[in-house]
Structures are given as C-alpha cells and as structure tokens.
Gaussian input, Z-matrix of N, CA and C with variables (Angstrom, degrees):
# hf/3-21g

backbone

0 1
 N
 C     1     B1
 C     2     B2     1     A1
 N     3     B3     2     A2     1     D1
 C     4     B4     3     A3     2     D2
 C     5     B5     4     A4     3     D3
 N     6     B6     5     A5     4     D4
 C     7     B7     6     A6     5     D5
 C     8     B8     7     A7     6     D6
 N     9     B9     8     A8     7     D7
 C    10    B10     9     A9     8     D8
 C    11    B11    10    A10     9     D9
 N    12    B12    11    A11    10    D10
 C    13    B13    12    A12    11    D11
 C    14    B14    13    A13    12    D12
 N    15    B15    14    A14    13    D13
 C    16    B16    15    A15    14    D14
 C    17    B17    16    A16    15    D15
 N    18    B18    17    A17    16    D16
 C    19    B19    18    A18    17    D17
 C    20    B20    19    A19    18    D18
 N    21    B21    20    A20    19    D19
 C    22    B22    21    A21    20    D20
 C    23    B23    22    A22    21    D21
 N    24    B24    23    A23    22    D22
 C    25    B25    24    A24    23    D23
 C    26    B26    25    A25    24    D24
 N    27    B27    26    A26    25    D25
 C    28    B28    27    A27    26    D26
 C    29    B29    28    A28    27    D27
 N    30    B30    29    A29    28    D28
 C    31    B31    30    A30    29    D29
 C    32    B32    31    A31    30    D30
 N    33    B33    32    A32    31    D31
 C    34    B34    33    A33    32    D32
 C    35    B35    34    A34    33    D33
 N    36    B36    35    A35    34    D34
 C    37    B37    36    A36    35    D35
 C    38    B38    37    A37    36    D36
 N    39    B39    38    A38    37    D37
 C    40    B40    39    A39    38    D38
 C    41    B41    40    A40    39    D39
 N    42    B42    41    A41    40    D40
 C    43    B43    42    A42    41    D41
 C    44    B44    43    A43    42    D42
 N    45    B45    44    A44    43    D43
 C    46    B46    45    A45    44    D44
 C    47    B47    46    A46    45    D45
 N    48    B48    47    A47    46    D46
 C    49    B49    48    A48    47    D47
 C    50    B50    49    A49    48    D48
 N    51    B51    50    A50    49    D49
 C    52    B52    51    A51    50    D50
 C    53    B53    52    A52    51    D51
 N    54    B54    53    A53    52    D52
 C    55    B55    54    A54    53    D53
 C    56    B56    55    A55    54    D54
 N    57    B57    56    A56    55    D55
 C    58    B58    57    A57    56    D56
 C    59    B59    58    A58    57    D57
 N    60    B60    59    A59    58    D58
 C    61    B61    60    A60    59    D59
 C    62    B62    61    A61    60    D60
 N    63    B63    62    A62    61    D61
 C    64    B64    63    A63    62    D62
 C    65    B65    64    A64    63    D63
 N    66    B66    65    A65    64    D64
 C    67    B67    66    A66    65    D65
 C    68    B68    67    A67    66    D66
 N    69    B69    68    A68    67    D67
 C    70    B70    69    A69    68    D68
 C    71    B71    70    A70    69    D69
 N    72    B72    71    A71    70    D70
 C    73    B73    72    A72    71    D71
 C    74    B74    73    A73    72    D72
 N    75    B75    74    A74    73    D73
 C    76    B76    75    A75    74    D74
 C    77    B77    76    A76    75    D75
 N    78    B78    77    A77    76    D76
 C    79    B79    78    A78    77    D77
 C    80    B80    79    A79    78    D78
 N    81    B81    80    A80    79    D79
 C    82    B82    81    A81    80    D80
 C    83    B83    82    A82    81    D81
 N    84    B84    83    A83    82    D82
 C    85    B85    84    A84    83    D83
 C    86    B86    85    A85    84    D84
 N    87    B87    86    A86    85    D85
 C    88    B88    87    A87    86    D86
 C    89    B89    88    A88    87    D87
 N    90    B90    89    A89    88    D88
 C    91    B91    90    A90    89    D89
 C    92    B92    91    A91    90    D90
 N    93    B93    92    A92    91    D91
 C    94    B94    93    A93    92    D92
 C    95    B95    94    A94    93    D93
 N    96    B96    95    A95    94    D94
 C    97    B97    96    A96    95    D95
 C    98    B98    97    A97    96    D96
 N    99    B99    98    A98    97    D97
 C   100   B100    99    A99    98    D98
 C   101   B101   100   A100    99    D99
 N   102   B102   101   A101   100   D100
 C   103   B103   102   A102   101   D101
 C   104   B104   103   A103   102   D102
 N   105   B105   104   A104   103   D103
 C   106   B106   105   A105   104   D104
 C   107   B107   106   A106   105   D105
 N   108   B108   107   A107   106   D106
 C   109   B109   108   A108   107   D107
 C   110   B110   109   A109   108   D108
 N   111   B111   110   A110   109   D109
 C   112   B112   111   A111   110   D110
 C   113   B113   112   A112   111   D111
 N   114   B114   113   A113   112   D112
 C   115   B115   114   A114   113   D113
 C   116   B116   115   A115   114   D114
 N   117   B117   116   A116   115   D115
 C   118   B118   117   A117   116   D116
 C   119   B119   118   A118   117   D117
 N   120   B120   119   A119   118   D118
 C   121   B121   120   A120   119   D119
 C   122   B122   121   A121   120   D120
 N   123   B123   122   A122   121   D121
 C   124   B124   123   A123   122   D122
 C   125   B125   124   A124   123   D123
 N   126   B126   125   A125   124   D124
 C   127   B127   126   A126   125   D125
 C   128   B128   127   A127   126   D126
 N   129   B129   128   A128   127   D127
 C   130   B130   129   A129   128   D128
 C   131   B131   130   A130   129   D129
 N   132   B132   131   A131   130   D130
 C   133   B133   132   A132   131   D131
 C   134   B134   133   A133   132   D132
 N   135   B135   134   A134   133   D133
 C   136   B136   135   A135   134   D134
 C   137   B137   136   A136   135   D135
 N   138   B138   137   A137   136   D136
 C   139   B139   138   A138   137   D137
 C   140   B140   139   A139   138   D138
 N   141   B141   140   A140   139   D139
 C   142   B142   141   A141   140   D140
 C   143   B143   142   A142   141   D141
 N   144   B144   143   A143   142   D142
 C   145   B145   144   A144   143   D143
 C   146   B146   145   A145   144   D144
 N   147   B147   146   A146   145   D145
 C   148   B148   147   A147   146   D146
 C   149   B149   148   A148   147   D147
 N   150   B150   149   A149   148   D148
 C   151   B151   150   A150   149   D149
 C   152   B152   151   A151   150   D150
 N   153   B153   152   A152   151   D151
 C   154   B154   153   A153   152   D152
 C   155   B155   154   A154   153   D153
 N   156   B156   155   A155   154   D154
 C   157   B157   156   A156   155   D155
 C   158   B158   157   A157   156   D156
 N   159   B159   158   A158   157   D157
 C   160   B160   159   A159   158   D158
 C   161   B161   160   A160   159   D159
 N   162   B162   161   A161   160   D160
 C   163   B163   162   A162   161   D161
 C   164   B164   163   A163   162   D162
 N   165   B165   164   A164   163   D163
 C   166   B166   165   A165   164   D164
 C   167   B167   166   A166   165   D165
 N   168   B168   167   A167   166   D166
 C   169   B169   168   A168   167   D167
 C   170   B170   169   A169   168   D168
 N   171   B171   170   A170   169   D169
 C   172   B172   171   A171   170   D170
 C   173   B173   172   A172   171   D171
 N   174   B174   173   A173   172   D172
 C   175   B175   174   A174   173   D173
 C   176   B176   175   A175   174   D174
 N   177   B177   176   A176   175   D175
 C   178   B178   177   A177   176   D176
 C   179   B179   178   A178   177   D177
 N   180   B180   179   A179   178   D178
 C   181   B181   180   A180   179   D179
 C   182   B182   181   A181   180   D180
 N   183   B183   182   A182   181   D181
 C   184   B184   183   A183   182   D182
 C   185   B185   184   A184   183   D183
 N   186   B186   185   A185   184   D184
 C   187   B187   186   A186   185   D185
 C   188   B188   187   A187   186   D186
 N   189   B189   188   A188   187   D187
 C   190   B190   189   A189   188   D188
 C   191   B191   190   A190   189   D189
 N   192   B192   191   A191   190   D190
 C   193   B193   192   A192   191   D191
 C   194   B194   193   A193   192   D192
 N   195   B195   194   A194   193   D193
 C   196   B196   195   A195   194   D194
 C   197   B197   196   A196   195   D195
 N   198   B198   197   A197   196   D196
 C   199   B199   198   A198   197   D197
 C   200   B200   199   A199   198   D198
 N   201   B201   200   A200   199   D199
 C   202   B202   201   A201   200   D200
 C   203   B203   202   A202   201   D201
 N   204   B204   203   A203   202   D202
 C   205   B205   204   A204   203   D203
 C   206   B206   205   A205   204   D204
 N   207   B207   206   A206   205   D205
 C   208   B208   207   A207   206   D206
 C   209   B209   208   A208   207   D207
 N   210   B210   209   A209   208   D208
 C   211   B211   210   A210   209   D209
 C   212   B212   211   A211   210   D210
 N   213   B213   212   A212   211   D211
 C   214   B214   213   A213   212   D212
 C   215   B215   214   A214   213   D213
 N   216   B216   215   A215   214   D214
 C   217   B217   216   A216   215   D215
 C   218   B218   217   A217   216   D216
 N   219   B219   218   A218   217   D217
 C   220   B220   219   A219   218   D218
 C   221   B221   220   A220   219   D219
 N   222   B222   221   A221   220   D220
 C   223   B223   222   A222   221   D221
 C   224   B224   223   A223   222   D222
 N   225   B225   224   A224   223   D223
 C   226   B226   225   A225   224   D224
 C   227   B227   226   A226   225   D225
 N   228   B228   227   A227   226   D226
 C   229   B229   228   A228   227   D227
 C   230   B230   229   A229   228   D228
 N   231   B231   230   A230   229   D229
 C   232   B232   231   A231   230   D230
 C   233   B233   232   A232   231   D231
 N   234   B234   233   A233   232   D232
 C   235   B235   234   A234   233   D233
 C   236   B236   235   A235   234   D234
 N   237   B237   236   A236   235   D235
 C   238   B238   237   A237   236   D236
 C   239   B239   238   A238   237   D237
 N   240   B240   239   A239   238   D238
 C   241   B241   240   A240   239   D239
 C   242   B242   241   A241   240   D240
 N   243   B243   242   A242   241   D241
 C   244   B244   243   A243   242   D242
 C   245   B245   244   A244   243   D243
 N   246   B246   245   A245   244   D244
 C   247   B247   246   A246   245   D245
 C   248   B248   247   A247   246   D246
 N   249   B249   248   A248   247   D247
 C   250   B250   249   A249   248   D248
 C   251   B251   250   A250   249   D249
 N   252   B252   251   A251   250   D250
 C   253   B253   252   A252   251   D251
 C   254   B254   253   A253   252   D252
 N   255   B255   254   A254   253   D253
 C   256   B256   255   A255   254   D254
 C   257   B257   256   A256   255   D255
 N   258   B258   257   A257   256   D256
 C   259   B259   258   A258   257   D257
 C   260   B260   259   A259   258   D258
 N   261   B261   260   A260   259   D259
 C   262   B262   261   A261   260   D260
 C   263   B263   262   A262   261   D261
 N   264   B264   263   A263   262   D262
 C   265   B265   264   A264   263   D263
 C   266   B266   265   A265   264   D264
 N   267   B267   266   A266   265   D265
 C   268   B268   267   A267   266   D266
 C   269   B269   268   A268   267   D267
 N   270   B270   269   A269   268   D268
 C   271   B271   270   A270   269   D269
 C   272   B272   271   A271   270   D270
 N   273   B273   272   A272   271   D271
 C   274   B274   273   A273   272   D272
 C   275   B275   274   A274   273   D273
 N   276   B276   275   A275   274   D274
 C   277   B277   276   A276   275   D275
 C   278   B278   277   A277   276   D276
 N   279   B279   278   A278   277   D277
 C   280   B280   279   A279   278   D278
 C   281   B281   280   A280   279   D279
 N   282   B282   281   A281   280   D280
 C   283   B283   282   A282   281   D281
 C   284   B284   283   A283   282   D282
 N   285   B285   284   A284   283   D283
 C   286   B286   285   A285   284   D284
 C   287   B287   286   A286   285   D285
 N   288   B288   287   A287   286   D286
 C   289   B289   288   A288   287   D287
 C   290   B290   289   A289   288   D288
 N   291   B291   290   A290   289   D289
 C   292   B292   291   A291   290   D290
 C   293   B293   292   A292   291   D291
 N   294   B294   293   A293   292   D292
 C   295   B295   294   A294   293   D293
 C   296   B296   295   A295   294   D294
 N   297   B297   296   A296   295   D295
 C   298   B298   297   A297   296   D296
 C   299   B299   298   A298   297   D297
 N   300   B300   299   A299   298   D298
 C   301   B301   300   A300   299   D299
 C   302   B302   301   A301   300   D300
 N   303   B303   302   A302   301   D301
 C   304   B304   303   A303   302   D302
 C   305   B305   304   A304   303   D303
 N   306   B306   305   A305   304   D304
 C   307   B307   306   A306   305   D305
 C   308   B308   307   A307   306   D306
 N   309   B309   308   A308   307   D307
 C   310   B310   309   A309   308   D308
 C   311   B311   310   A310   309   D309

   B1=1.4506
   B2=1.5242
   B3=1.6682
   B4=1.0317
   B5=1.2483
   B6=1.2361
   B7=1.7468
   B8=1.7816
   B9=1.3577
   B10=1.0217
   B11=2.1763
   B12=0.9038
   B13=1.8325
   B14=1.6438
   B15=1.3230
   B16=0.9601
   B17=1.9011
   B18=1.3856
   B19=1.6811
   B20=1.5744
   B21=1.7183
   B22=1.3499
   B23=1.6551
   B24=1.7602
   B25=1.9978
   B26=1.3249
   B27=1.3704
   B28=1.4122
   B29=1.7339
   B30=1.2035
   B31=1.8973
   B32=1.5297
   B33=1.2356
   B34=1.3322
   B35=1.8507
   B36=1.0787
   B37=1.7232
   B38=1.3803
   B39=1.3944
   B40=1.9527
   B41=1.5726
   B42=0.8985
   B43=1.2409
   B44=1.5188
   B45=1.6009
   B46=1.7772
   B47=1.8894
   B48=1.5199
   B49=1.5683
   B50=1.9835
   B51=1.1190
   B52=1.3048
   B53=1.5287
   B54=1.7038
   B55=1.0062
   B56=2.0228
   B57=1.2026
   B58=1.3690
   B59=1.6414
   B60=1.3372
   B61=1.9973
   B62=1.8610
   B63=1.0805
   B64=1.4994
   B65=1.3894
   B66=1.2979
   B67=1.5443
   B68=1.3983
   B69=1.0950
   B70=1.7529
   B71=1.9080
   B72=1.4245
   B73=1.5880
   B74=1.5060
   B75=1.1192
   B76=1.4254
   B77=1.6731
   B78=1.5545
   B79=1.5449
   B80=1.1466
   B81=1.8457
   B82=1.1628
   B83=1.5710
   B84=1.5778
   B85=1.4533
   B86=1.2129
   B87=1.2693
   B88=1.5013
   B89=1.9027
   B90=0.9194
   B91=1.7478
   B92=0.9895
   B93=1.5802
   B94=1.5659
   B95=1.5212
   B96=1.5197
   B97=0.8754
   B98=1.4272
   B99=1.3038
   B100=1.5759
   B101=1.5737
   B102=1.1139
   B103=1.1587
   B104=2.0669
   B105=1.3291
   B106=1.1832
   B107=1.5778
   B108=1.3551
   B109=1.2921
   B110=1.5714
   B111=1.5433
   B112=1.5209
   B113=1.8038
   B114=1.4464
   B115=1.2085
   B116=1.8544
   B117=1.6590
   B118=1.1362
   B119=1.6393
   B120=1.7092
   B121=1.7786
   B122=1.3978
   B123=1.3142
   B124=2.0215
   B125=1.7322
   B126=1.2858
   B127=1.1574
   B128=1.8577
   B129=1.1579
   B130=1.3945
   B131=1.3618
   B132=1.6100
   B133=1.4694
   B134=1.3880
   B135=1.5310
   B136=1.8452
   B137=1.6101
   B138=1.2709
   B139=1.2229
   B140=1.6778
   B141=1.3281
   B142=1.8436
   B143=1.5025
   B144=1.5267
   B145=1.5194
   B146=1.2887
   B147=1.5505
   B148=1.3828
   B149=1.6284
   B150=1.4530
   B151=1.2719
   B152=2.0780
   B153=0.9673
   B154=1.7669
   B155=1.3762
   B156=1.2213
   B157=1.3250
   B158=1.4392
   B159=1.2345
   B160=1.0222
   B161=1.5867
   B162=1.5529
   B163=1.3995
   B164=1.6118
   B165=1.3619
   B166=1.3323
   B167=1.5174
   B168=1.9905
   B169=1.1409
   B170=2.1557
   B171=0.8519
   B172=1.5738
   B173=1.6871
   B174=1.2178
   B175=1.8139
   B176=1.2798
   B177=1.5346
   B178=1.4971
   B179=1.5999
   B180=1.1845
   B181=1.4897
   B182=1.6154
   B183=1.6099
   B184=1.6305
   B185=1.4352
   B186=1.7017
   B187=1.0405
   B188=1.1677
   B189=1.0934
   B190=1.6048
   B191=1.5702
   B192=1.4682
   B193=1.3040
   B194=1.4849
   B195=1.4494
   B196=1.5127
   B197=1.9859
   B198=1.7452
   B199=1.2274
   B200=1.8094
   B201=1.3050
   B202=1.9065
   B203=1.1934
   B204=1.2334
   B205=1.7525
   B206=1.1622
   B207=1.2849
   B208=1.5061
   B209=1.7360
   B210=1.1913
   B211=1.4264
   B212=1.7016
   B213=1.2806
   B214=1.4013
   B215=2.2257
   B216=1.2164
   B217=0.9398
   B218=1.3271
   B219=1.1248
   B220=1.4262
   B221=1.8552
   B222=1.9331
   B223=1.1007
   B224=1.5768
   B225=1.1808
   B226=1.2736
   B227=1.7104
   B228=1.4566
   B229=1.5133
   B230=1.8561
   B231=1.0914
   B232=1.2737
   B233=1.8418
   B234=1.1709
   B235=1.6754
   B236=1.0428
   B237=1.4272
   B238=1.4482
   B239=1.6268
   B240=1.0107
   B241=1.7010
   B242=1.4038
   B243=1.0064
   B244=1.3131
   B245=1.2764
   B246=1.4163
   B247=1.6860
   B248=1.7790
   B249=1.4608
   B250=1.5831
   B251=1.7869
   B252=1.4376
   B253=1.3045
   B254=1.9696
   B255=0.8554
   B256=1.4600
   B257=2.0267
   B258=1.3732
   B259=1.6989
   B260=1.0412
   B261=1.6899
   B262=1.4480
   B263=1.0617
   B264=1.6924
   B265=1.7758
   B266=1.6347
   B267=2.3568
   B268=1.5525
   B269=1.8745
   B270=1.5178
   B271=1.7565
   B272=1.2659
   B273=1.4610
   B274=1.5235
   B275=1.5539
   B276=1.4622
   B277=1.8072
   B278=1.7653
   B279=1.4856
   B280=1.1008
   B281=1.6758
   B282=1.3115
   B283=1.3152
   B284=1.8706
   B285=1.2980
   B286=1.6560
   B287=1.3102
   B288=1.2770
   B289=1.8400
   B290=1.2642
   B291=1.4397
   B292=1.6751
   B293=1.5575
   B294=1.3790
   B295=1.7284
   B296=1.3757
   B297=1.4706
   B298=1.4682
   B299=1.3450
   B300=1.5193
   B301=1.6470
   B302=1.9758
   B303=1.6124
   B304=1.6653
   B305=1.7406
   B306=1.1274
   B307=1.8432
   B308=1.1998
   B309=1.5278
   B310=1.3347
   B311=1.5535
   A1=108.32
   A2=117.46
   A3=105.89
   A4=136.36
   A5=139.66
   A6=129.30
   A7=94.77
   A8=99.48
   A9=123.72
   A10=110.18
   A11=96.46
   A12=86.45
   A13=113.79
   A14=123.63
   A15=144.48
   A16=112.09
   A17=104.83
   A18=117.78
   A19=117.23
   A20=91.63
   A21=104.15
   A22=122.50
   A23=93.32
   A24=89.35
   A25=99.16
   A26=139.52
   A27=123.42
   A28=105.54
   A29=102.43
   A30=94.31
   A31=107.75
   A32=123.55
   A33=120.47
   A34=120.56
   A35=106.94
   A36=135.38
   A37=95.91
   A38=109.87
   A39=103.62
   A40=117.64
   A41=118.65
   A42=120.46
   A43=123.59
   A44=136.38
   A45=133.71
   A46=81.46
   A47=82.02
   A48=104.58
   A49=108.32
   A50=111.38
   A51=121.24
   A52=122.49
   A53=122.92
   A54=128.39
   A55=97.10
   A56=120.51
   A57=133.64
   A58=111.00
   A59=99.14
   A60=99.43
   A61=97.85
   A62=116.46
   A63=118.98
   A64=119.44
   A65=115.99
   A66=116.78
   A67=113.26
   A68=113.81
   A69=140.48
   A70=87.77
   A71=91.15
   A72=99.26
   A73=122.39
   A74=133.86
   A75=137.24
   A76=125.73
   A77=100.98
   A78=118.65
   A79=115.27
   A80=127.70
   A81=147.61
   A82=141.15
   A83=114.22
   A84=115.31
   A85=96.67
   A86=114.43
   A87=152.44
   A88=101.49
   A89=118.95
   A90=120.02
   A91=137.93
   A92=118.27
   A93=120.58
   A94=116.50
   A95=117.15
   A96=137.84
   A97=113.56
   A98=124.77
   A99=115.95
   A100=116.81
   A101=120.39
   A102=118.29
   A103=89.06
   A104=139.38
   A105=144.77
   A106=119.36
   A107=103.17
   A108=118.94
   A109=111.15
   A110=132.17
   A111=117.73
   A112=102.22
   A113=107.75
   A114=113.22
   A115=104.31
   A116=103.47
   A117=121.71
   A118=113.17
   A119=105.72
   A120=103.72
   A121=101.26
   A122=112.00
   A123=111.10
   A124=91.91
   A125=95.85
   A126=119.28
   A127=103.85
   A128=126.33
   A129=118.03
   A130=103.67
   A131=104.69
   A132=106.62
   A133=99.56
   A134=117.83
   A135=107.31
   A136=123.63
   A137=115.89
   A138=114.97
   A139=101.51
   A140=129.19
   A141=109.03
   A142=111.49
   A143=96.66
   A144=118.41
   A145=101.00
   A146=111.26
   A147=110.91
   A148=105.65
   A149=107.12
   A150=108.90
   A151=104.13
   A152=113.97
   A153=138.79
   A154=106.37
   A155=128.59
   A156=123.58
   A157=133.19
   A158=153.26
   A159=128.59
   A160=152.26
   A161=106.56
   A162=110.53
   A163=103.08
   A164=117.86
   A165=122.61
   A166=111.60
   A167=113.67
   A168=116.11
   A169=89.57
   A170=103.62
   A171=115.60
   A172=115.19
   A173=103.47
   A174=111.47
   A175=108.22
   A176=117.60
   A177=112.73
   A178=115.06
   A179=116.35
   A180=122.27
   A181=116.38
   A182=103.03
   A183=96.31
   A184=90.48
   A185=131.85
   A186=123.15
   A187=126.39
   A188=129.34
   A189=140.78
   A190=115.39
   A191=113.34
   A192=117.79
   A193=112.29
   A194=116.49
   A195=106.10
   A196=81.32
   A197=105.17
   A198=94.69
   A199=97.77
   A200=103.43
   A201=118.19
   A202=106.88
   A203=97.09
   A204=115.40
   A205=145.36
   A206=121.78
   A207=116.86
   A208=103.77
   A209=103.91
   A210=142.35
   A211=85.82
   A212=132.05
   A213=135.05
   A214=91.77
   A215=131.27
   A216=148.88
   A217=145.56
   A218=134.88
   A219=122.91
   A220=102.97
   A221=100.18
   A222=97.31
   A223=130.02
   A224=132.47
   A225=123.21
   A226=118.82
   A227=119.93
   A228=95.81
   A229=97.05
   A230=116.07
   A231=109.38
   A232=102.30
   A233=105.92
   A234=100.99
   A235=120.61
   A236=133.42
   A237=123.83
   A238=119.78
   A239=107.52
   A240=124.14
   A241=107.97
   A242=155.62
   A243=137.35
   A244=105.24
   A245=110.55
   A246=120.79
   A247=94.38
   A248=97.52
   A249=97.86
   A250=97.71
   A251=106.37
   A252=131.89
   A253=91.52
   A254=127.22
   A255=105.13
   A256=122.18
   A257=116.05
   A258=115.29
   A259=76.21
   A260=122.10
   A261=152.56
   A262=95.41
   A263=102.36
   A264=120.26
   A265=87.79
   A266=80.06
   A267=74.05
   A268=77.40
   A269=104.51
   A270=122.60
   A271=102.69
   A272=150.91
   A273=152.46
   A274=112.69
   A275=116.81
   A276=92.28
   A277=72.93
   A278=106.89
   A279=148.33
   A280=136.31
   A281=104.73
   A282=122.73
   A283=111.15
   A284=137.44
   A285=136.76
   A286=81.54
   A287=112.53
   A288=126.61
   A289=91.38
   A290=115.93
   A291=132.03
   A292=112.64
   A293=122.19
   A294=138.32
   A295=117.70
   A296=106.81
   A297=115.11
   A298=143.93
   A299=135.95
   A300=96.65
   A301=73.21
   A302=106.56
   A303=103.93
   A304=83.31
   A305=127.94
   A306=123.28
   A307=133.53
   A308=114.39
   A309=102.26
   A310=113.83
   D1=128.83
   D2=158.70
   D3=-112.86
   D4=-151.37
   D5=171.01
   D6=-168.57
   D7=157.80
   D8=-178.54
   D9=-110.14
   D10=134.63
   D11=-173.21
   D12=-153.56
   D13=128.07
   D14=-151.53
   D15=-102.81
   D16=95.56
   D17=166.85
   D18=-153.33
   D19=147.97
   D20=-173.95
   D21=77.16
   D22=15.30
   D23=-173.12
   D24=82.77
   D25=8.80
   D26=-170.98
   D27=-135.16
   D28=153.74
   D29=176.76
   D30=-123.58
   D31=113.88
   D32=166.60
   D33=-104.58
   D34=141.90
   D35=179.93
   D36=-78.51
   D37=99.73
   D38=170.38
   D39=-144.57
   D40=145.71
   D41=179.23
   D42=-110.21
   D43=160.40
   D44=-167.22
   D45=-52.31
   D46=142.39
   D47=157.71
   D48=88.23
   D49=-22.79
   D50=162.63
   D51=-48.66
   D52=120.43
   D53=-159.91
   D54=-115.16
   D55=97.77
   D56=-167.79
   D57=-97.86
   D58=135.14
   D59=160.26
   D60=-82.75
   D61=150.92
   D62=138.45
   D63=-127.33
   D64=-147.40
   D65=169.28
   D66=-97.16
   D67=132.25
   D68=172.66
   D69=-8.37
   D70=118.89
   D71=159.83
   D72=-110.41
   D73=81.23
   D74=-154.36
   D75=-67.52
   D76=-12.71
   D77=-177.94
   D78=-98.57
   D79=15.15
   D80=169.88
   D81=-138.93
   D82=141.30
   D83=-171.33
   D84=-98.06
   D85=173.91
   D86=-172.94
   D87=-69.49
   D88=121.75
   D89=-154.11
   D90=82.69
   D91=-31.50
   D92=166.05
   D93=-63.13
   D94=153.90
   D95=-168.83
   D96=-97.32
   D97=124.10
   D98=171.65
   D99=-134.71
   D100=164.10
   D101=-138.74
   D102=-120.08
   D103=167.54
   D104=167.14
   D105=-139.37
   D106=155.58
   D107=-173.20
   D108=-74.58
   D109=130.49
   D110=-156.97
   D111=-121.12
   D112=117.08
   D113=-172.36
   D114=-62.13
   D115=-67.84
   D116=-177.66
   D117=-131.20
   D118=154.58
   D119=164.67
   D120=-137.93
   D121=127.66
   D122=165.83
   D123=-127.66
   D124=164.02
   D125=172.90
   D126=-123.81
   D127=89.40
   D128=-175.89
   D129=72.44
   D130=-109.72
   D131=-149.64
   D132=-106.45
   D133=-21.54
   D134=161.72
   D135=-85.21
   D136=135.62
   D137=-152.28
   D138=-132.94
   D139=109.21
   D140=170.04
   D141=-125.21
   D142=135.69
   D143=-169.31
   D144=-95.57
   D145=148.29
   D146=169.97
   D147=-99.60
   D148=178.12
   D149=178.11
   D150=-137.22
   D151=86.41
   D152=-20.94
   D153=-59.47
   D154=-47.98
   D155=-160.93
   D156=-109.14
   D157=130.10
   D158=159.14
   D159=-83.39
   D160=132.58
   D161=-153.85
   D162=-64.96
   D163=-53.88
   D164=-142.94
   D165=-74.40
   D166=-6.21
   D167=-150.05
   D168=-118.50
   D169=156.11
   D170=-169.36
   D171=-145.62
   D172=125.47
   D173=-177.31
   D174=-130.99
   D175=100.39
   D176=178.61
   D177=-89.77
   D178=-179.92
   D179=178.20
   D180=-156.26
   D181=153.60
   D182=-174.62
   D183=-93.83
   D184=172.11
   D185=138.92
   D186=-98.21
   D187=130.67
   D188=-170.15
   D189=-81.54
   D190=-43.26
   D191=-164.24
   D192=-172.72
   D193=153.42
   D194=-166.38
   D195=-137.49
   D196=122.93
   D197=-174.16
   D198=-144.63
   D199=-138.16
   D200=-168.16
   D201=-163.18
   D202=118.21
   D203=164.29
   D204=-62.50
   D205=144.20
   D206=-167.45
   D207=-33.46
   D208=159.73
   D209=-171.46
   D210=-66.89
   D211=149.00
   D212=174.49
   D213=-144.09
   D214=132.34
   D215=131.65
   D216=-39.18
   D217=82.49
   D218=-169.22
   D219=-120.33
   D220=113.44
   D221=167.95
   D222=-111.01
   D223=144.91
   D224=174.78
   D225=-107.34
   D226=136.65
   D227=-174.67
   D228=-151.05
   D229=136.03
   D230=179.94
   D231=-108.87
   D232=139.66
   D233=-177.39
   D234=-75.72
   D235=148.19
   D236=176.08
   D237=79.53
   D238=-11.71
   D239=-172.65
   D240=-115.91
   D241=-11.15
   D242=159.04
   D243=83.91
   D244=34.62
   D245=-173.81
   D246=-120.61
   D247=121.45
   D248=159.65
   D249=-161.29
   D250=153.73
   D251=-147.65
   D252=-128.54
   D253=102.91
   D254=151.47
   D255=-119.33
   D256=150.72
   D257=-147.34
   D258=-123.61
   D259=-171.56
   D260=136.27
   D261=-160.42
   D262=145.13
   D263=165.38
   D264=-159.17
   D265=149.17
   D266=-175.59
   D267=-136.83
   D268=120.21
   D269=172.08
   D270=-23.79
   D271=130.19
   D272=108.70
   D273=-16.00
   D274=131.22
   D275=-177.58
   D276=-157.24
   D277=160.99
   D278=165.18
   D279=-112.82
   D280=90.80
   D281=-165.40
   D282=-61.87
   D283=121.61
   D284=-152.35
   D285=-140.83
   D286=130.08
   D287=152.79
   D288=-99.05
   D289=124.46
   D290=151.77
   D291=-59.17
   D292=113.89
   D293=174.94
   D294=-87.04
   D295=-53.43
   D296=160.45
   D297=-126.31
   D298=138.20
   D299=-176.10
   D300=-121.39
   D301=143.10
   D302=-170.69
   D303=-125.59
   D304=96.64
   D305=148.95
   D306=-52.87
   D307=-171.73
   D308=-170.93
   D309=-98.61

C-alpha cells in the first residue's frame, strides 16, 4: 500500500518501511513519532483521493535523525564589472522512517 502525504510545501509518494528527507521539523527529537497529512492511498488498482485531504486514512513515521545538506553554491558575477558574489547554504532536513501507512 502506498500513500501520498503532504509536508513542508512538498508531496512525497512513500510506502511502510520508506526512509525519507523532508523539511526541517523543529517541534521534534530523534525517536518521536509524528504523524502527516494524507493526500491520497491506492493499493494497485484501488486508489482514494482526498479532497484535499484524507481524514479516515493515517501515515505515521519514526524520526531517525535531524541533519544538513550538502553544501549548495550560489554565485553571482557581472562581466566586465568587477562584481562577484560567492554564497553557500546547506538545507536543514529531517530524516522520518515511515511505520505505518493505514487507508481507508
């Protein structure tokens, strides 16, 4: 069975046993359990959509680890001008093993 589930502005496709990044969850430690908002669940060929969401269906997760992402680069440079910019940022992310996905 899978489900579709909605955090951080982002939607990921996951199924039990799936080990996911999302976006930085700040209201949680390393073992606690948190729970997500569930767009959709099919199993093959049965499929139920929410409108947006569905109530009856529930996908929990452990958290594993709360860490930072590769290094990302951001340069700016204008030619001829003696303009250059160099950045780094590296995303905050929160590592979730999926425990259950329960449909309707």
């Amino acid at each position: 069975m899978h489900a579709v589930i909605k955090t951080g502005g982002k939607q990921y496709r996951i199924e039990t046993g799936d080990t996911i990044d999302v976006e930085k969850l700040s209201d949680v430690e390393a073992g606690d359990t948190v729970e997500f908002d569930v767009l959709s669940v099919g199993d093959g060929e049965d499929i139920s959509v929410g409108h947006p969401l569905l109530e009856d269906a529930t996908v929990s997760g452990e958290v594993v680890e709360h860490g930072r992402g590769d290094k990302k680069i951001v340069f700016k440079k204008k030619r001829r001008k003696k303009y250059r910019r160099k950045h780094g940022h590296r995303q905050p992310y929160t590592r979730v093993r999926i425990e259950e996905v329960e449909g309707v």
